[in-house]
C-alpha positions in Angstrom: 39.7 -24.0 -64.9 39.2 -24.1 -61.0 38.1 -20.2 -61.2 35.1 -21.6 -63.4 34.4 -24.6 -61.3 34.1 -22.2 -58.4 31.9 -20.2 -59.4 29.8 -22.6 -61.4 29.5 -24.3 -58.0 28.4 -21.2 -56.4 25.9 -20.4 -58.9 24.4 -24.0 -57.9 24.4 -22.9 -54.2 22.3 -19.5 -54.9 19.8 -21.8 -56.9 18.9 -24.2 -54.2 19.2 -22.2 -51.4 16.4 -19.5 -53.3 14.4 -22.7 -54.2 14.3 -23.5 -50.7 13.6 -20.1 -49.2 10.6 -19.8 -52.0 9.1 -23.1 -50.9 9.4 -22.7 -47.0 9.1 -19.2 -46.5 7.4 -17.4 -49.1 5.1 -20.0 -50.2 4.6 -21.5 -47.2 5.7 -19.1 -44.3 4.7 -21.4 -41.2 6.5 -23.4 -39.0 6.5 -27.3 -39.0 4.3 -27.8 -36.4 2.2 -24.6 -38.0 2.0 -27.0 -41.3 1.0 -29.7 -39.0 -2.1 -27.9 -37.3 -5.9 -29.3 -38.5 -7.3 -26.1 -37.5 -7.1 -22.1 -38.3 -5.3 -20.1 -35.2 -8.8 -18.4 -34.6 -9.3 -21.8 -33.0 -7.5 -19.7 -29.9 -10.4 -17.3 -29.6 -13.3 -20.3 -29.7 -16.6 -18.5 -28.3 -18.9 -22.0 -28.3 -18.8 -25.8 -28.8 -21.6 -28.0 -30.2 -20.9 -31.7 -30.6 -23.7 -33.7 -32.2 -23.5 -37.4 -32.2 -24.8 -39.7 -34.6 -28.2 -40.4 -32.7 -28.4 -36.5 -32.9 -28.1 -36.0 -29.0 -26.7 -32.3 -29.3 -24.5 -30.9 -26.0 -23.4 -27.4 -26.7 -21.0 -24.8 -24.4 -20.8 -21.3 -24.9 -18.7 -18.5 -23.6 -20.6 -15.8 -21.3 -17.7 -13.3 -20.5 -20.6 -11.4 -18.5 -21.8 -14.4 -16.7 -18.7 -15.9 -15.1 -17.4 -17.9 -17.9 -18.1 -21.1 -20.1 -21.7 -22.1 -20.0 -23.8 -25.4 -21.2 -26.7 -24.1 -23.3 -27.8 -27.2 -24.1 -29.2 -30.0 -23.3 -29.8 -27.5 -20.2 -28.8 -24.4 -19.1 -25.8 -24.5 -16.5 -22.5 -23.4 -15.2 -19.6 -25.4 -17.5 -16.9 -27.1 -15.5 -13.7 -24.9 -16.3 -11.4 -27.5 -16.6 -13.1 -29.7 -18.7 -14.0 -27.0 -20.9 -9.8 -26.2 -21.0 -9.0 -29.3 -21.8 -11.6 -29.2 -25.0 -10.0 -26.2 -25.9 -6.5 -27.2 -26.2 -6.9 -30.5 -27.5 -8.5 -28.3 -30.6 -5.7 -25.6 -30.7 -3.1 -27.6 -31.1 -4.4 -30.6 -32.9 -2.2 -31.5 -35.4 -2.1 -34.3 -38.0 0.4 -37.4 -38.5 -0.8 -37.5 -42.2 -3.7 -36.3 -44.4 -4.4 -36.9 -47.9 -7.3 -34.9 -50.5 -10.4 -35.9 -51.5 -8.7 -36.6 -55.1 -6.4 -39.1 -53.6 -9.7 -40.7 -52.1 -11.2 -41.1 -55.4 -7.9 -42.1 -57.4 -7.4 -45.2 -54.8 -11.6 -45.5 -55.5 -12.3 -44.8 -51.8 -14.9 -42.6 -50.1 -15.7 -41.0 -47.3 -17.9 -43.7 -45.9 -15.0 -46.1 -46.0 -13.4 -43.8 -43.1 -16.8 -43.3 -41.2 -16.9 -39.8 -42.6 -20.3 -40.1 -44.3 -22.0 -40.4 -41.0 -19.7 -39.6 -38.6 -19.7 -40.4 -34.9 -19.4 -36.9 -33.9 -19.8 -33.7 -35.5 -18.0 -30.3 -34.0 -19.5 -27.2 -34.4 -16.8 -24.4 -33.5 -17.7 -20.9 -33.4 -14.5 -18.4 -33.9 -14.3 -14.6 -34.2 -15.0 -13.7 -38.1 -12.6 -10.8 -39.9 -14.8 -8.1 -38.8 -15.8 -8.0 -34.9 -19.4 -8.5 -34.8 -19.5 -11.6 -37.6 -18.4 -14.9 -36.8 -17.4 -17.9 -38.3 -18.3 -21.5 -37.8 -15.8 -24.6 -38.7 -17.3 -28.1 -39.0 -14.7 -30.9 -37.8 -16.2 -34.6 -38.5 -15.1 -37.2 -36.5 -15.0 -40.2 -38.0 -13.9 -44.4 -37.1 -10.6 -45.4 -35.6 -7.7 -46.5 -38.0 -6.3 -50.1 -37.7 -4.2 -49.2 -35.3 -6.7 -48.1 -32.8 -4.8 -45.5 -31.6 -5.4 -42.5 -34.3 -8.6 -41.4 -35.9 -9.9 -40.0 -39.5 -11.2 -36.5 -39.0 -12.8 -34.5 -41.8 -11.1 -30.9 -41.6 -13.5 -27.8 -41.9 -12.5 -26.6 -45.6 -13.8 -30.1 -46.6 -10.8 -30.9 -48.6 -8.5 -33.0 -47.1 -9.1 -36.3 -44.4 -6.5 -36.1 -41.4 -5.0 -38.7 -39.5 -4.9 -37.7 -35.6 -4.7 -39.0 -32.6 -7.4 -40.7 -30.5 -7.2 -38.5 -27.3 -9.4 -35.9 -29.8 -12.4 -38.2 -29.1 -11.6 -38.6 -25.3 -11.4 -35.0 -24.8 -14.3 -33.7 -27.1 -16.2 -36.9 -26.0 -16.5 -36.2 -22.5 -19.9 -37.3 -20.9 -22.6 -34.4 -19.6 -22.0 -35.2 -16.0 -17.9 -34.3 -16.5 -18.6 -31.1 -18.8 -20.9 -29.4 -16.2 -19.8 -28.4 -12.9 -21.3 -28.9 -9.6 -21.5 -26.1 -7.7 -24.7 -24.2 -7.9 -23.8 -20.3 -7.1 -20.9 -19.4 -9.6 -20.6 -15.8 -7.7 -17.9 -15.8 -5.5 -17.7 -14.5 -2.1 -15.6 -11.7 -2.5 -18.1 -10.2 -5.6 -21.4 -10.6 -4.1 -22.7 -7.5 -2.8 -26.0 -8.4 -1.8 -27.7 -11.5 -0.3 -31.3 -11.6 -0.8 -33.9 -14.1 0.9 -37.2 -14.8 0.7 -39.6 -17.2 2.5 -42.5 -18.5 0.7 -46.1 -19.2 1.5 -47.7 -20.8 4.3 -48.3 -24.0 2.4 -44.7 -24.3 1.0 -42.8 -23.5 4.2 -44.6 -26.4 6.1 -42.6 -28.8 3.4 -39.0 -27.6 4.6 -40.0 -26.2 8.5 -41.3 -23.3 10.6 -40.4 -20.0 9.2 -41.9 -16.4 8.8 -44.2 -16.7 5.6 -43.4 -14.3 2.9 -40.8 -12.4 4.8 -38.0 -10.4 2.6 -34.9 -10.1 3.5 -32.3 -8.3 2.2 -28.8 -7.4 3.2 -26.0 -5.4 1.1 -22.3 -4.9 1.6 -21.1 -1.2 1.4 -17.8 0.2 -0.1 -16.4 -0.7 3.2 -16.7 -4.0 3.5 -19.5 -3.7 6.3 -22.6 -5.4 5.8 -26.2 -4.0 6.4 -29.8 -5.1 6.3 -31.8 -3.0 4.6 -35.4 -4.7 4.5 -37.1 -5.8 7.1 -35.5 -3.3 9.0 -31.8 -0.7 8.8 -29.4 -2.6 11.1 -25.9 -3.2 11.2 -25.3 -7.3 10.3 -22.6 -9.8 11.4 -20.3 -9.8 8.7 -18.4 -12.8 9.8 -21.7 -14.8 9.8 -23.1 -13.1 6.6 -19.6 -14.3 4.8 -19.7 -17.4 5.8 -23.4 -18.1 5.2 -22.3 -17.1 1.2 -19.5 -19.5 1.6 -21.6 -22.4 3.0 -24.4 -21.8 -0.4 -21.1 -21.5 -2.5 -20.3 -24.8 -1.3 -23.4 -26.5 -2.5 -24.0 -29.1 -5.2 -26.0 -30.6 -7.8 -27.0 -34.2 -6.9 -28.8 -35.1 -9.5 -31.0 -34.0 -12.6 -34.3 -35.9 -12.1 -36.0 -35.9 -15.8 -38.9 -33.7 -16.4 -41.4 -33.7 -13.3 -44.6 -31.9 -12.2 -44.7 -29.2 -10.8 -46.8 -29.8 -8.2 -44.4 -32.8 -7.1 -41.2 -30.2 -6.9 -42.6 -27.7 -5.7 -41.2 -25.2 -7.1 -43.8 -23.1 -8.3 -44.6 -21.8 -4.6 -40.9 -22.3 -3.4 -40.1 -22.8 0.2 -37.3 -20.0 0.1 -35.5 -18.2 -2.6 -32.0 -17.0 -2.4 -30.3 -14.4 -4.3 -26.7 -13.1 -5.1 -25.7 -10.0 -6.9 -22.3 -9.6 -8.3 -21.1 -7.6 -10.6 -23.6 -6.8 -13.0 -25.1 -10.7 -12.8 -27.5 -12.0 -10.5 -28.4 -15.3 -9.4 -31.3 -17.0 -7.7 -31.9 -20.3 -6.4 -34.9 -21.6 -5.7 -36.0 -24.4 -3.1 -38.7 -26.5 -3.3 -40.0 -29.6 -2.2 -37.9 -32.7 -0.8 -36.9 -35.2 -3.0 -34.6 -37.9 -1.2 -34.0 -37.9 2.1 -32.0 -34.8 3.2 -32.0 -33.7 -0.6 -34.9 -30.6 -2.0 -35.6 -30.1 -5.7 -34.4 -27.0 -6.6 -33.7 -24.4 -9.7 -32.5 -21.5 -10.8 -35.4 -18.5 -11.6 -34.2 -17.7 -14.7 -33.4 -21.5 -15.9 -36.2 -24.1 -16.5 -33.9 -27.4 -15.5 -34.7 -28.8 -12.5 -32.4 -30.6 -10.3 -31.5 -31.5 -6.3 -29.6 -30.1 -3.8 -28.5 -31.2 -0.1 -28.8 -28.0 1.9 -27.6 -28.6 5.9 -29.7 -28.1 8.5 -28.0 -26.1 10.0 -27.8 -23.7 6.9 -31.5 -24.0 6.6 -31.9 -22.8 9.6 -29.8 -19.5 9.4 -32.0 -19.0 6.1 -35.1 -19.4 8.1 -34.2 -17.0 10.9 -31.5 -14.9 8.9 -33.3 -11.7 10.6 -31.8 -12.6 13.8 -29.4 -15.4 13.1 -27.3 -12.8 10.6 -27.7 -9.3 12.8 -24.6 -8.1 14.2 -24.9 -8.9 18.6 -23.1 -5.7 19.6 -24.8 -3.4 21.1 -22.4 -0.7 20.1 -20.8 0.2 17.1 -17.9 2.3 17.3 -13.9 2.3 17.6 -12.3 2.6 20.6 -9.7 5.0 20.1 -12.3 7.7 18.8 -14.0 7.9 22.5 -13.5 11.4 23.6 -15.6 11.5 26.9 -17.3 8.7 28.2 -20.2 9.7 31.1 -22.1 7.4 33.6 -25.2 7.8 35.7 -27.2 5.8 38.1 -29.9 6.7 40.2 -29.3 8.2 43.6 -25.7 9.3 42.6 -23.7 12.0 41.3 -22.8 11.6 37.9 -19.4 10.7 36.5 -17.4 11.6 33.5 -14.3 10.2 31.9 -12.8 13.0 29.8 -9.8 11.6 27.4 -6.8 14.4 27.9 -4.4 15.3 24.6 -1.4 12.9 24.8 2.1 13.2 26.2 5.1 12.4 24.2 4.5 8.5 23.8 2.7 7.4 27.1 -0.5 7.1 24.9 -4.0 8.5 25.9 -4.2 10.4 29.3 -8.4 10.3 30.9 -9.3 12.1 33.8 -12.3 11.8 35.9 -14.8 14.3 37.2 -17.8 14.1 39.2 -20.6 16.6 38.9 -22.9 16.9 42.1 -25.7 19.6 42.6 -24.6 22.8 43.9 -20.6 22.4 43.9 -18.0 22.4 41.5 -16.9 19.7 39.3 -14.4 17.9 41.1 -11.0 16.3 38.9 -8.8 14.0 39.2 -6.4 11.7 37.4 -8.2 8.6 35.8 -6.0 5.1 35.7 -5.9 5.0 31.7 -5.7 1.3 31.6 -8.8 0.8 33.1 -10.7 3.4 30.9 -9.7 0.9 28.3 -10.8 -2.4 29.8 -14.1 -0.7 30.2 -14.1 0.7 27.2 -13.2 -2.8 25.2 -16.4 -4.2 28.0 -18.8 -1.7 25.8 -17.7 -2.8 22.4 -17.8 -6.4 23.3 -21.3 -5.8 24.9 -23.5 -8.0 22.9 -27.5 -9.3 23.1 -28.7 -12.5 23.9 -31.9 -11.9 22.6 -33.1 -9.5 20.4 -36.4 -8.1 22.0 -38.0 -5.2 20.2 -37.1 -2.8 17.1 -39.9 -0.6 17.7 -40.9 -0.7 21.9 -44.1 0.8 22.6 -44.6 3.0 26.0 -45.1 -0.1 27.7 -42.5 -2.1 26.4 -40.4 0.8 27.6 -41.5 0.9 31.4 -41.5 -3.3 31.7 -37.8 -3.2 30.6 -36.6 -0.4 33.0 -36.1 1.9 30.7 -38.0 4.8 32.3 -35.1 4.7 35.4 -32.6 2.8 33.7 -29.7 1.6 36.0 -27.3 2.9 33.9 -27.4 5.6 31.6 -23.9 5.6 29.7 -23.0 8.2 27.2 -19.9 8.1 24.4 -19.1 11.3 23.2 -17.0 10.2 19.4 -15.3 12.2 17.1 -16.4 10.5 14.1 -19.3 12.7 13.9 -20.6 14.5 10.7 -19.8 18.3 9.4 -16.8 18.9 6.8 -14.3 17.5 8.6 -15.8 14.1 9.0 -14.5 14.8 13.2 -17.0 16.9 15.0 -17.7 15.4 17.9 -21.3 13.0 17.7 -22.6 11.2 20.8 -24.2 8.0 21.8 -27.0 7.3 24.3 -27.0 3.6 26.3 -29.5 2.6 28.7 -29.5 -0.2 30.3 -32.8 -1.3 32.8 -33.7 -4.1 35.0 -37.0 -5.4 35.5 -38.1 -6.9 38.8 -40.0 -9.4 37.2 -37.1 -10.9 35.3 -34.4 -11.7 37.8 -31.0 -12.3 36.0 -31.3 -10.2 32.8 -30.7 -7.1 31.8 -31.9 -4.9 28.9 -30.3 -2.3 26.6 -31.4 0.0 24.2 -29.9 3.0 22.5 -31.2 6.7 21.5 -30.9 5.7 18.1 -32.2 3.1 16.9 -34.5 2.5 19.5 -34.0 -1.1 19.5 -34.0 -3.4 22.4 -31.3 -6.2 23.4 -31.5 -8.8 26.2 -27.8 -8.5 27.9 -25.9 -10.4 30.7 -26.2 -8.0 33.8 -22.3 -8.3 34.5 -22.4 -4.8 32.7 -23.8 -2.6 35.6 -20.7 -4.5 37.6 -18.4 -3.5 34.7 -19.5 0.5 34.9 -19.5 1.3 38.8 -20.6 5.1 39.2 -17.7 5.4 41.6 -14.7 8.0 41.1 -12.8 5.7 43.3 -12.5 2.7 40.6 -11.1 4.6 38.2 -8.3 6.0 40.4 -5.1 5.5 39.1 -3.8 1.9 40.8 0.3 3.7 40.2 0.7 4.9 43.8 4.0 5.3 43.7 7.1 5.0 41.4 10.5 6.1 42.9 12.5 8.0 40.7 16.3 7.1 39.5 18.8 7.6 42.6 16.2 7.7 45.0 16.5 3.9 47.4 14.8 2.5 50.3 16.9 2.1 53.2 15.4 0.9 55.8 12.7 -1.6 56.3 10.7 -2.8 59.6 7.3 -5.3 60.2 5.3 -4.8 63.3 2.9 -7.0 64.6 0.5 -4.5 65.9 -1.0 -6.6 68.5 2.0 -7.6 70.4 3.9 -4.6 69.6 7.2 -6.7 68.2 9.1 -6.0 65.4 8.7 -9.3 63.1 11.5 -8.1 60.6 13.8 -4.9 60.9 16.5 -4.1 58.6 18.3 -0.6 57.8 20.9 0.0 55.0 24.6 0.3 56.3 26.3 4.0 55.2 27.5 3.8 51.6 25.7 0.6 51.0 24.3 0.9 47.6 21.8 -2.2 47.0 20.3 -4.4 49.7 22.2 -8.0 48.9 24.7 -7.7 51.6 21.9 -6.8 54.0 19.8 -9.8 52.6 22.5 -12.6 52.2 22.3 -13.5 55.6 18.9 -14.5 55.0 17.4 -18.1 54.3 16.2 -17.9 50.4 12.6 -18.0 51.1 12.9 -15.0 53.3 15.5 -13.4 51.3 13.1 -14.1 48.2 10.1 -12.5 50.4 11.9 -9.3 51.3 13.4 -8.7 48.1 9.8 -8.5 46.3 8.6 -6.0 49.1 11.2 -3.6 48.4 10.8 -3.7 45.0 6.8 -3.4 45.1 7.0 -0.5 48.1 9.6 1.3 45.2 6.8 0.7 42.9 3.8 0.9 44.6 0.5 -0.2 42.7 -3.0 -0.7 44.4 -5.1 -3.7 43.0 -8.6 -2.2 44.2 -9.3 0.8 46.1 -11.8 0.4 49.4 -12.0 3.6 50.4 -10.6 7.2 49.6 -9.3 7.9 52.8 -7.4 6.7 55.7 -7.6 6.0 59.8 -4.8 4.2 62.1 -7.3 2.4 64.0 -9.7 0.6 61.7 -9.6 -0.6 57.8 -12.2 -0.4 55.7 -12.6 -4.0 53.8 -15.1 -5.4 51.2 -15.7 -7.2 54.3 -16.8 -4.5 56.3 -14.1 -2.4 59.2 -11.5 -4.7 60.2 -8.8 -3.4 62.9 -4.9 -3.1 61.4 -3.1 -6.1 62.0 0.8 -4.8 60.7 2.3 -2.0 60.3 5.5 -1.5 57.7 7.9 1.0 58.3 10.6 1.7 56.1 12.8 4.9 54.8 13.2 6.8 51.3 16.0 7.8 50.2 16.4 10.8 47.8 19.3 12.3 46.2 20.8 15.5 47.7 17.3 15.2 50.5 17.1 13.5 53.8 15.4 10.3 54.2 11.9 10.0 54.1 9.3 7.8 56.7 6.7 6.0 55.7 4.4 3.2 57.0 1.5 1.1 55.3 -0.8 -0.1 57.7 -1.7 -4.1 56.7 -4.5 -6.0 57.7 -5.2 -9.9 58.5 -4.6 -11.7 55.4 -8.6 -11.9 54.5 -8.7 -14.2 51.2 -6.6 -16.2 48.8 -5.9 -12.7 47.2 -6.9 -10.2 49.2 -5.0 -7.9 51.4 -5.9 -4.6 52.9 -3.5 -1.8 53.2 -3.6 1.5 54.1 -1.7 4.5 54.2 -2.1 8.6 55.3 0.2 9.4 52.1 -0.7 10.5 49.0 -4.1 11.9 50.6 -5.0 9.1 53.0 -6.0 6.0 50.9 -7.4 2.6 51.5 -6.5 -0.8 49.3 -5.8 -4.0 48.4 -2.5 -4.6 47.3 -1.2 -6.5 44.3 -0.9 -10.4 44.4 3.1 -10.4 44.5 3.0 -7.8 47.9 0.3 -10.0 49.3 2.7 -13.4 49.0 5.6 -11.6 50.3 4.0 -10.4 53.0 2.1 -13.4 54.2 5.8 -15.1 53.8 6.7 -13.1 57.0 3.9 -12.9 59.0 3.1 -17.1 58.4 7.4 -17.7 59.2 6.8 -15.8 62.6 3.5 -17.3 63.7 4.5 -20.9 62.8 8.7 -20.9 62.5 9.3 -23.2 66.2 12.8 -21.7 66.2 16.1 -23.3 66.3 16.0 -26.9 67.0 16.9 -28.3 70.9 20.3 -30.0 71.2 19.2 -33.5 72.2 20.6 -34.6 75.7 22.9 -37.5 75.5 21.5 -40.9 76.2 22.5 -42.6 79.6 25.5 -45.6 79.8 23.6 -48.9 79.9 24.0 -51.3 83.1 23.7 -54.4 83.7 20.8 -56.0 85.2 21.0 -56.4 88.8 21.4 -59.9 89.6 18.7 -62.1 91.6 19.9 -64.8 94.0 19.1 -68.4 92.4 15.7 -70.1 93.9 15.6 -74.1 94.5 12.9 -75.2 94.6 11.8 -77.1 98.0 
């Protein structure tokens, strides 16, 4: 008996649980929430919006994959605001119903659709989705109709036209959202990084006089290369200021719509003869705004050349002015255009003077690029000699920072070029590159700069290279930058003692008196100087503890002169007589010790100090900052140090005051 219970049980189980699969799978294979959705799931690929109220005012978006985005095609063309248009979009994809009920439920309770506000209904949605085939497409009609009781849900009329759906209200908020919230404000929809070329364009005459003095009818046009590197390429080929180009995009990016004044004359806005036109090109899309008259104060009517709706714009000033003068205002100021470490050679001339080259030398382990210098003078051979790399490269970061004040001429006539200097330029530098042409890309290319002075303009200076010919106003503190002189390039490292080696001795003369201000020698076996220096007062210990270590390291500041006399100095001053003389001792491992002296003059500045020496070839000087104070420490201590201080003799017993006789009087 239980056997047949059982399985009459289970037979029961099999039936419902196959009733159930038919009903919610097979029949209807969707989720609960699928069930609930109002519309298809091609809702997800929506390709345009038209919502049409009852007065028939129509507002339309439609999706432009090649022009940015969502656009609003009607009531006017322009750039849909990306978030409002997201927000439209999901409301639809996942609207779903709290109830619904047929058309034959309608008419069994003797309702219609008028009695839900479905007959004429406040809104009517247009949606456009992708059809079963690629090109076709399919439209579904959602009506909105009147609020239920509640106030809170609405009656739609769903798209097969079959059943009514109760929803919620936030459908009308976010389908309902006014003109000004579904465009966006910004003008340009090309961003920075796709534009790759700026076009301007000044109108007539006539029209410029309404937004201020500019070139009539002047084109320009500038374009960004696979490098990133900006160009003009009309009115003339020259290199542009990227920074200022960018950020001249970025400033038009940045403008907005004001306001979209209703249908008005042409001849009030202007734009028929525009003021200025500006144009970006992205990728495969263009856009071009045009400028016309004012409209409020500090606002211009404007449009788009392709669009016919008119509204205004606020451009800055200061942005109209870089529009006005973008020839000059967005040209790249240096002078030069090249990378530092692909000079090879680098050669200077001036008139009157042998000329000089700076040749760069292969480099050495990791000590970086070597230069040497060598000076070519009629009738002997070239002379060589070690250039101080460091300064090479302040010169050569001098050139590519070189940049005009002024932009003169891009085409000088004969004249131009004698009334700038240029027929006996000042200087006449040279960079040899190797960023040249041929196969390799690295054959070696070179690069003309001239730079004159006019007598008639005091001051200024002018530059102009082989090619283009163009000419800059400069600063003059170039020609005092690129001295045709061997000496300055000498290398300031005079001396740097190798490991072991020690000074041992050290001695300051006062040349005029013949005294020994300071004299100090190492005791046998002593390996550092701080038992010879402990005696000393700090400041004095401080002072001779920075010349030994500048004499082991010797480095010259300036150099005066190239050679060297123990009577006189040679000073930017003029000859000065040698003041001081330092003595002191090298010692090398496994050699004897070594004299030296460095002849010193007068302190003769803040920061200068003369010093020569008849080592290393004879030289002459000025010495670093840190040998100046340590110097001046000594020689100021012996001219002004009174010496040890007087034991003060006691002071004398005190006595009494001699007594007077008494006086009566008479």
């Amino acid at each position: 008996m239980r056997s047949k219970v059982t399985v009459v049980l289970l037979f029961l189980n099999v039936v419902v649980f196959s009733y159930i699969y038919y009903f919610m799978v097979v029949r209807d294979p969707g989720t609960l929430s699928d069930r609930r959705r109002v519309l298809p799931a091609e809702i997800a690929s929506l390709e345009s919006f038209t919502r049409t109220t009852a007065a028939g005012e129509t507002v339309k978006l439609e999706k432009r994959p090649n022009a940015g985005g969502w656009w609003l095609v009607a009531p006017y063309e322009w750039p849909a605001n990306p978030n409002a248009v997201s927000r439209i979009h999901n409301e639809l994809q996942f609207l779903e119903h709290d109830t619904s009920f047929t058309l034959a439920d309608l008419a069994k309770g003797g309702q219609t659709l008028a009695d839900y506000g479905l007959e004429k209904p406040a809104l009517t949605l247009d949606l456009s989705v992708p059809g079963k085939t690629a090109p076709d497409k399919r439209t579904l009609k959602l009506l909105v109709g009147d609020d239920t009781r509640t106030g809170n849900r609405l009656y739609i009329f769903s798209p097969d036209t079959q059943r009514v759906h109760v929803v919620s209200r936030s459908l009308a908020e976010s389908v309902g959202l006014p003109l000004s919230d579904l465009r966006t404000d910004s003008v340009f929809t090309i961003p920075v990084f796709e534009v790759r070329s700026l076009n301007i364009q000044t109108g007539s005459a006539t029209s410029l006089a309404l937004q201020g003095g500019a070139p009539a009818n002047l084109k320009i046009r500038l374009r960004r290369d696979q490098s990133g590197r900006w160009g003009f390429e009309t009115p003339i080929l020259a290199r542009a200021d990227k920074a200022g180009v960018e950020a001249t995009i970025t400033s038009l990016n940045s403008l907005t719509a004001r306001s979209f004044p209703e249908q008005t004359g042409a001849d009030r806005t202007g734009l028929d003869a525009p003021a200025l036109s500006v144009t970006f090109e992205g990728n495969a899309r263009r856009e071009t705004l045009l400028l016309g008259a004012a409209a409020a104060e500090g606002e211009s009517y404007a449009r788009f050349e392709d669009k016919a709706v008119v509204f205004t714009v606020a451009v800055p000033e200061p942005l109209l002015e870089v529009l006005r003068s973008a020839q000059e205002e967005l040209r790249d100021r240096h002078v030069l255009d090249f990378r530092e470490d692909t000079v090879t050679a680098l050669t200077l001339s001036t008139p009157g003077q042998p000329e000089l080259s700076l040749q760069r030398l292969e480099a050495v382990g990791n000590n970086g690029a070597q230069w040497q210098a060598v000076v070519r003078s009629d009738g002997q051979a070239p002379l060589t000699a070690p250039a101080d790399s460091e300064i090479v490269a302040n010169l050569l970061g001098k050139l590519a920072r070189l940049s005009a004040t002024k932009f003169l001429s891009d085409a000088p006539s004969a004249a131009d070029v004698e009334n700038y200097g240029f027929n006996r330029p000042q200087r006449a530098i040279t960079l040899g590159l190797n960023t040249g042409g041929g196969l390799s890309g690295k054959e070696p290319t070179t690069v003309l700069l001239q730079i004159g002075v006019s007598p008639d303009r005091p001051g200024l200076a002018f530059a102009r290279l082989n090619s283009p010919p163009f000419v800059y106003e400069i600063m003059p503190d170039i020609l005092d930058d690129t001295p045709v002189a061997p000496l300055h390039f000498r290398v300031r490292q005079l001396r740097r003692l190798p490991e072991g080696a020690q000074l041992t001795g050290l001695s300051l003369v006062d040349l005029a008196t013949g005294t020994a201000i300071y004299s100090q020698k190492l005791k046998e076996g002593d390996k550092s100087w701080d038992a010879a220096l402990g005696v000393e007062p700090e400041p004095l210990r401080k002072a001779l503890r920075g010349i030994i270590d500048e004499l082991g390291s010797l480095r010259a500041r300036d150099f005066t002169a190239e050679s060297f006399t123990s009577d006189q100095a040679i000073t930017p001053e003029g000859s000065r007589p040698w003041r001081y003389r330092l003595d002191y001792t090298l010692s090398f491992a496994g050699a004897p010790e070594t004299p030296a002296s460095l002849f010193l003059t007068e302190r003769l500045g803040g920061s200068t100090l003369v010093a020569g020496t008849a080592d290393f070839g004879g030289v002459t000087f000025t010495v670093t900052q840190s040998l100046l104070d340590a110097i001046f420490t000594l020689t100021y201590r012996e001219k002004h140090d009174p010496g040890p201080q007087a034991t003060p003799a006691p002071a004398p017993e005190a006595t009494a005051p001699e007594a007077k006789p008494a006086t009566t009087n008479p």
